[in-house]
N, C-alpha and C positions, 0 to 999 in steps of 0.2 A: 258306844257299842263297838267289841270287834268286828274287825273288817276280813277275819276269818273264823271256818270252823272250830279246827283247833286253837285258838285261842281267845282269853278271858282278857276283859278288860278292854279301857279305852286306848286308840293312838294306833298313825297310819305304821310307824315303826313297829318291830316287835322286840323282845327280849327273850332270848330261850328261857324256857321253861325251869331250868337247872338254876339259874338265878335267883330264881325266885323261891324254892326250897330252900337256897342257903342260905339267903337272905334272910328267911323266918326264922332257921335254925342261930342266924348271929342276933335277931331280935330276940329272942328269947335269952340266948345268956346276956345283955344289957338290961336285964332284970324287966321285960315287957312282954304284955298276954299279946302274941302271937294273931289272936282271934280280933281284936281291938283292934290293932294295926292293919289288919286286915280291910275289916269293917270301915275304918277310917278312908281308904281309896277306893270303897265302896263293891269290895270282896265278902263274897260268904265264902267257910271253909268249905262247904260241898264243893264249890268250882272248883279248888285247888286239888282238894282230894283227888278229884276226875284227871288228874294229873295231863294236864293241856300243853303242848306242844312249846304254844308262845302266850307274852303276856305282852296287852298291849302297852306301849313306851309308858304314856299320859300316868296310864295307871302307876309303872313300876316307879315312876317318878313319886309320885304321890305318896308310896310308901318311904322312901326315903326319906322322903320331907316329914312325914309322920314321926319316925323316929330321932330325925334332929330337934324336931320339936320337943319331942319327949324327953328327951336323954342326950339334949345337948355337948358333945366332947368331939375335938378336933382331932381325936386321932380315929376316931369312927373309920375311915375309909382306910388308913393303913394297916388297922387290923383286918379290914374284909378282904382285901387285895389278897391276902394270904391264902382266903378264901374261893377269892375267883380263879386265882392263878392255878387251883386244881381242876377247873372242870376241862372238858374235853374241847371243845370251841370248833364243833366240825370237823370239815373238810382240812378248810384253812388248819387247823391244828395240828392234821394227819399231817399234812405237806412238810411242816414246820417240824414236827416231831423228827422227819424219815430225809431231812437234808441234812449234808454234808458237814458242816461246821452250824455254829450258832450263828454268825453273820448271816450266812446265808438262811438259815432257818426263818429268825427273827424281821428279814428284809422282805422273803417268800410270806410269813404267814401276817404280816401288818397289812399288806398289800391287798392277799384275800380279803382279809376280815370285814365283814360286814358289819354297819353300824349293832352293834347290840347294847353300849349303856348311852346311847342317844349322842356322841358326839365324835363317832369313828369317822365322820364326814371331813371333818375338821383337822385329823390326821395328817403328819405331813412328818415325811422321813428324808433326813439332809444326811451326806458326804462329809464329814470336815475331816480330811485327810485321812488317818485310818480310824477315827472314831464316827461311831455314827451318835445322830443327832434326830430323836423322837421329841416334835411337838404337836402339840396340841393349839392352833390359830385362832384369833379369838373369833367369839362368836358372831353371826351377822348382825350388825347392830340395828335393822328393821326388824329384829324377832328377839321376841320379849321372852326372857328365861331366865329361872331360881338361880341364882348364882351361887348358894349353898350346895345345891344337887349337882349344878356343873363342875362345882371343886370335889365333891365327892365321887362323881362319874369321873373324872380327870385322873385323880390319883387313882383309883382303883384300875385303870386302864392304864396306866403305865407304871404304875408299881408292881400291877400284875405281870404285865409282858416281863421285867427283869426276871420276877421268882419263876416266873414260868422258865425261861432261860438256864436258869441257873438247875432244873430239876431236869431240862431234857438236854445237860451235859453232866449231871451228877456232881456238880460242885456246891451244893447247898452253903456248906460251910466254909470257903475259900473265901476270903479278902479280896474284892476288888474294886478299883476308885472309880464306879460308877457315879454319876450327880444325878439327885432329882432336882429339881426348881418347881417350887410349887406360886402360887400368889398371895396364899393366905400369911397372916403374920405369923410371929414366933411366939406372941405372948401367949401363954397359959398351956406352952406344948414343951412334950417332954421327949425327947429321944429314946428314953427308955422304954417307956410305954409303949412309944409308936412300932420299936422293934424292928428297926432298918437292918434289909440283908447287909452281912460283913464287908465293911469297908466300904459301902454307900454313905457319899456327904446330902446336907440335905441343904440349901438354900431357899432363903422365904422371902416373898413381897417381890415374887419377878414379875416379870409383865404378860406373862405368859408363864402354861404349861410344858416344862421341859425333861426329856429325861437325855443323857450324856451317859453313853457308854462305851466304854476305854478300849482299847485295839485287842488287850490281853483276854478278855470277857468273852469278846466280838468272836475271836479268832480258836473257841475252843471246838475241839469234835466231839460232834455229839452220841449219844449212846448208842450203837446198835443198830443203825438205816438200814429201812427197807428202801431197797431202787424200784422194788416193784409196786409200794403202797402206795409209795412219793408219786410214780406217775398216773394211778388212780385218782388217787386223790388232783394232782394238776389237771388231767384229764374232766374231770369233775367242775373243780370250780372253772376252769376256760370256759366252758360251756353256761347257758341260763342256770341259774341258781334258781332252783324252785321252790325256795324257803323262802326268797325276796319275792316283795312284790318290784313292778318293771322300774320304779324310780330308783329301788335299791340297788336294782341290776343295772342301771345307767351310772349313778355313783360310783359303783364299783370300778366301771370301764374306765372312769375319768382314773379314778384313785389310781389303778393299775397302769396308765399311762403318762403320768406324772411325772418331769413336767410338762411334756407335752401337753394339748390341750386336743384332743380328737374329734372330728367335725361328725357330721350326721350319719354319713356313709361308713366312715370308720367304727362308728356303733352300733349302728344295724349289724356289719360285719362282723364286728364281736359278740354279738347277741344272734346272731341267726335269723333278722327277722327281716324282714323288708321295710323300707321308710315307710309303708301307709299303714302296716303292721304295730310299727312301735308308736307312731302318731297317737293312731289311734287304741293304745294301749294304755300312751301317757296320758290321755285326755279322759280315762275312763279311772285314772286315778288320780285327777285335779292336778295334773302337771304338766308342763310344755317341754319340749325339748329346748329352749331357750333361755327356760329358765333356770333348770337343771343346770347347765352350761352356763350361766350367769352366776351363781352361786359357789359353782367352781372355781370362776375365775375370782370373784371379790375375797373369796378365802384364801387361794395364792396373792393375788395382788397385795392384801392386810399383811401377809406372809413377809413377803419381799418387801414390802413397805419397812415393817417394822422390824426385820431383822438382817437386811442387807444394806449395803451401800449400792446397791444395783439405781442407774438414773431410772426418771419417769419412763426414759425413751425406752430403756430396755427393759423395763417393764411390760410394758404397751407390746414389744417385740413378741417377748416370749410368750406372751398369752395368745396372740396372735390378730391382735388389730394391725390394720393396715398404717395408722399413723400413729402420733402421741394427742391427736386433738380427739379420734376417736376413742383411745381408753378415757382419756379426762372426762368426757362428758357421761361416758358408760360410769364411772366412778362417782359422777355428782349425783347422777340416777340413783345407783343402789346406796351411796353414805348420804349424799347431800353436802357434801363437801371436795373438794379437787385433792387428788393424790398428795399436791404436796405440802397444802393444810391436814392431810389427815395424819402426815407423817411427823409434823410440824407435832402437832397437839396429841400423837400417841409418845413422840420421846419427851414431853414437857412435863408427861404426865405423870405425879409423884406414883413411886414404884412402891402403892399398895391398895388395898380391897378399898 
């Protein structure tokens, strides 16, 4: 059951509502009754007509996997990305649309973004010189999840952010050596089909969700900023987001301060609320402030693990334990294994699904 008014369906996440109409609108040209798919995540069309704000995650998930089932093809997500990459996305969008170059747009609105295809938690945006580097970290490996819906949810979220990019600088059509990295293999995919914007290479069987975007892409100005929208809109998301519930609005803080890792006080602060405030805010939505903050750190940690040479110790540094004996064993806790068997057996691990 939703855990709000406006919105249908199950799951503590939500999904704007705009997803979900376009989503029906691409299941219908994959040759499937619209009404069926529905019915299958256990939607009537009355709800959706009632046209609801948010759909809960579990559900929108559910539909996905309905239609992979149905109408099984790997390039499903690079055609919708096409799709997502048009809607509005908030605040965060506004911010992103009404900044100064694409860097800066693209760094401002990844930051806002609130989870909406279930794995924006996971998000993590690197420096590598003047390129920037959009991944996606792998999932916590105590939580059980479709890993057809997370390659699907993956590309659509970063294939979308490029096109999105490329239409709020007006270069739809311009060549540039962006890279995606996806995990799935090559076999039975077509380039063509898939319809990659110009001069995107694509890479398959990585270890991870990746997107790589080039200094020249990075560094365009974009159409026509408002200074006065941008700082609405900043204004806006600083503040509680009153579309998240409070654990979304904790995520956030963390995401926003990355890499930093921010203590309790530093979140209350960013949130406006007092420690016995958000406590008891988190507990009225099955979460702790600890553990919020735990799942943060195990997703940079996997992070740096598996894509640095950074040692255990400066691991343990940056996240903010006092030693390297207290991240190892916080690490055995959430994997069940020590940092540097996990790092051991994530590079041994052949590079595919």
């Amino acid at each position: 059951m939703g855990s709000r008014v406006d919105q249908i369906g199950e799951g503590r996440h939500t999904v704007a509502a705009e997803y979900l109409a376009v989503f029906l609108e691409f299941v219908a040209e994959c040759g499937l009754d619209a009404s069926s798919v529905l019915a299958s995540a256990g939607l009537s069309p009355e709800e959706v007509v009632q046209l609801p704000r948010f759909v809960g995650s579990k559900t929108y998930y559910r539909l996905i996997r309905s239609l992979l089932d149905q109408r099984p093809d790997p390039h499903h997500a690079y055609r919708f990305a096409r799709r997502a990459s048009e809607l509005r996305h908030g605040a965060a969008g506004m911010l992103a649309q009404n900044s100064q170059t694409l860097r800066e747009g693209l760094d401002l609105g990844l930051r806002y973004s609130r989870p909406q295809l279930g794995n924006s938690e996971r998000l993590v945006v690197r420096v590598e010189g003047k390129e920037m580097v959009v991944l996606i970290s792998p999932p916590d490996p105590n939580v059980e999840i479709d890993t057809s819906v997370d390659c699907f949810n993956s590309i659509v979220m970063l294939l979308g952010h490029e096109l999105r990019g490329r239409r709020m600088a007006g270069v739809e059509a311009t060549p540039f050596a962006n890279e995606l990295k996806v995990t799935h293999s090559g076999e039975g995919f077509s380039l063509d089909r898939a319809a990659l914007p110009p001069g995107m290479t694509l890479s398959f069987d990585a270890p991870h969700f990746e997107l790589v975007l080039c200094s020249d892409y990075l560094d365009l100005p974009l159409l026509s900023p408002s200074s006065e929208l941008r700082a609405i809109a900043l204004r806006q998301l600083e503040g509680a987001d009153l579309d998240a519930n409070i654990s979304d609005q904790v995520r956030g803080v963390f995401q926003s301060r990355e890499p930093d890792v921010p203590d309790l006080d530093e979140v209350c602060s960013a949130l406006h609320m007092s420690r016995a405030t958000l406590k008891r805010k988190l507990k009225a939505d099955g979460a702790t402030f600890q553990s919020l903050k735990d799942s943060f750190r195990l997703r940079r940690a996997t992070s740096l693990l598996g894509d640095t040479e950074a040692s255990v110790e400066e691991i343990a540094d940056e996240l903010g334990f006092s030693d390297t004996s207290g991240f190892t064993k916080a690490f055995r806790r959430w994997t069940g294994i020590a940092p540097r068997e996990w790092r051991l057996a994530h590079r041994a691990a052949p590079d595919s699904n």
